[in-house]
C-alpha positions in Angstrom: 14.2 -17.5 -3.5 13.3 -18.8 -0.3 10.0 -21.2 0.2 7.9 -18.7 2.1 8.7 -15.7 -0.6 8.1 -17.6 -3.5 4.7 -18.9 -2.4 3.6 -15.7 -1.1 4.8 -13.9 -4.4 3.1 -16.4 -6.7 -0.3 -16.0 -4.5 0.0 -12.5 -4.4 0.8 -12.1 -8.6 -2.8 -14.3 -8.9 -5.0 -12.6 -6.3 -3.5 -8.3 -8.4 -3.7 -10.6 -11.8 -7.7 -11.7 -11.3 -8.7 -8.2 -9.0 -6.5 -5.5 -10.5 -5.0 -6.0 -13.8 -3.8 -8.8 -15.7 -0.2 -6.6 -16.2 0.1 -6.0 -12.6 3.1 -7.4 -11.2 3.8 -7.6 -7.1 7.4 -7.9 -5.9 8.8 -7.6 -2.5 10.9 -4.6 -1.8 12.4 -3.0 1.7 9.6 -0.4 0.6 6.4 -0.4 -0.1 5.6 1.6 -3.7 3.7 1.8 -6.6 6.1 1.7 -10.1 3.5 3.5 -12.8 5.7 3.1 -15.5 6.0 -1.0 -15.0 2.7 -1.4 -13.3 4.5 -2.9 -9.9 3.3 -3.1 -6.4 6.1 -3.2 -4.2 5.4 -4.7 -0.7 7.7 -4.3 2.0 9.2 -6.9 4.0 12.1 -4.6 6.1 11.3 -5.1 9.7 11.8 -0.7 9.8 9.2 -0.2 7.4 6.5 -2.1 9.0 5.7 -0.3 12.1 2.6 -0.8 13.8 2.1 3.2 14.7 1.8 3.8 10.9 -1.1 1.6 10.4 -2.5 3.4 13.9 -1.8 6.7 11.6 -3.4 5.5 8.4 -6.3 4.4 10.2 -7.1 7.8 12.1 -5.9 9.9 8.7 -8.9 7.9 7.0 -11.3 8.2 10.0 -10.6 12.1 9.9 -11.3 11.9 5.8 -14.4 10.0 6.8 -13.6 6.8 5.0 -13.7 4.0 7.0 -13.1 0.5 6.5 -12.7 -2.8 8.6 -9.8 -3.3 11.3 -7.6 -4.7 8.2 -3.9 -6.0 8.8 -1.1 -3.0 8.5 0.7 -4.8 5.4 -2.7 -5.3 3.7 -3.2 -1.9 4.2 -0.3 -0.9 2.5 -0.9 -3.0 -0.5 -4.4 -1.9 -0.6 -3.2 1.8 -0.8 0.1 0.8 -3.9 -3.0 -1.0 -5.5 -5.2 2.2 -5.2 -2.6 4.3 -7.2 -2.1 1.5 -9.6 -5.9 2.2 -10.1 -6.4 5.8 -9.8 -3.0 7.1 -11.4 -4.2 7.3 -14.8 -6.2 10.2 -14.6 -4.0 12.2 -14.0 -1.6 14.8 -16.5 2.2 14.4 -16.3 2.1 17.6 -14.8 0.2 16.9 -11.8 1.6 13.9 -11.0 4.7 16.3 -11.0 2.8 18.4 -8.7 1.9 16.0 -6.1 5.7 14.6 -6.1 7.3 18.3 -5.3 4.5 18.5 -2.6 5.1 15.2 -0.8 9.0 16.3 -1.3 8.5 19.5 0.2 6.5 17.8 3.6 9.1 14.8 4.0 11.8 18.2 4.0 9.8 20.4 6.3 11.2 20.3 9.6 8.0 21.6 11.5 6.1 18.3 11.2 6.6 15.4 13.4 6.7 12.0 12.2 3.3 11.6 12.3 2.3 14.6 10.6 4.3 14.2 7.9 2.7 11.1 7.5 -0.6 12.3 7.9 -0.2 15.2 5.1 1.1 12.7 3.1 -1.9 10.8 2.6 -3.9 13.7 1.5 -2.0 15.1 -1.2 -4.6 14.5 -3.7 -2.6 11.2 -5.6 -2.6 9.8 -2.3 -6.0 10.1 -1.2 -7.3 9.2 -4.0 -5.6 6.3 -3.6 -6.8 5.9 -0.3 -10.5 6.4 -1.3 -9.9 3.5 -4.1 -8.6 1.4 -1.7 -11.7 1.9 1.1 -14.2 1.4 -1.7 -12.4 -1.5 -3.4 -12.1 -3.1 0.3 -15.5 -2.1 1.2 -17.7 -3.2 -1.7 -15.1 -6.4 -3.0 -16.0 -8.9 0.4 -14.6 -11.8 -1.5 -11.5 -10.8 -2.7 -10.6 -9.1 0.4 -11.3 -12.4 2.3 -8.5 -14.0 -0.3 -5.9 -11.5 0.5 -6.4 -11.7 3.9 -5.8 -15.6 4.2 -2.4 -14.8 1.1 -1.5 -12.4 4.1 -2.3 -14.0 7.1 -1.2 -17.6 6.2 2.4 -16.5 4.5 3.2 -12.9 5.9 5.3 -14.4 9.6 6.9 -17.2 7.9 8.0 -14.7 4.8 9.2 -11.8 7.3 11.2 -14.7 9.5 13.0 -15.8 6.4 13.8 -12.1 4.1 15.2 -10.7 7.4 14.7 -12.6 9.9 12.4 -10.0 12.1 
């Protein structure tokens, strides 16, 4: 493991451990995603996966929801939003996580969306906005610990992009 990842993976695993849950474990991934089953927050470090247009997308899906938040970086976005279902997951049945599965399958399939929209209707399938909505109010009402994830992001995010793949 190179110097960058492993010093942004440690800082990351401290900052979930103290402000999430003490079983939460953060890897990096060519995805970003939330594992239920092993409580894992996936960040992605693929170049492709990154693009600045989505983070221009999440920002006007939440303004249209009416939750609004500060101008935060796009990967801290992301993690924000894995974190939120690692929070919010639980109160859901089996059979509604199910449910919201087959429906984000059936928008990523339908060819009448753009891009964007398919984005867009992702995040409001009712798993992922209540993600979302955890992820506002956590970032909202939690000043100090999103001023700690910032600088883990700020400070090791280049230098840990530059040396996964070289971006």
């Amino acid at each position: 493991m190179g110097a960058a990842r492993e010093i942004f993976t440690n800082k990351i695993n401290d900052w979930a451990q103290m402000y999430l849950n003490e079983n939460i474990y953060v890897i990096l991934d060519k995805t970003f995603y939330y594992n239920y089953g092993l409580e894992t927050i996936a960040i992605a470090t693929d170049c492709n996966e990154i693009p600045e247009q989505i983070s221009d997308w999440f920002n006007e899906t939440l303004n249209e929801l009416g939750l609004m938040w500060e101008d935060l970086p796009w990967p801290l976005l992301a993690f924000l939003h894995e974190a939120g279902h690692s929070q919010t997951l639980n109160k859901y049945s089996n059979e509604e996580l199910q449910r919201h599965y087959y429906e984000k399958l059936f928008i990523s399939w339908d060819s009448r969306y753009t891009r964007k929209e398919k984005q867009m209707t992702y995040w409001r399938v009712e798993d992922e906005l209540a993600a979302n909505t955890w992820a506002v109010n956590f970032a909202n009402t939690n000043t100090k610990a999103i001023e700690e994830l910032t600088i883990i992001f700020m400070t090791y995010w280049n230098d840990l992009i530059e040396e996964v793949y070289k971006c």
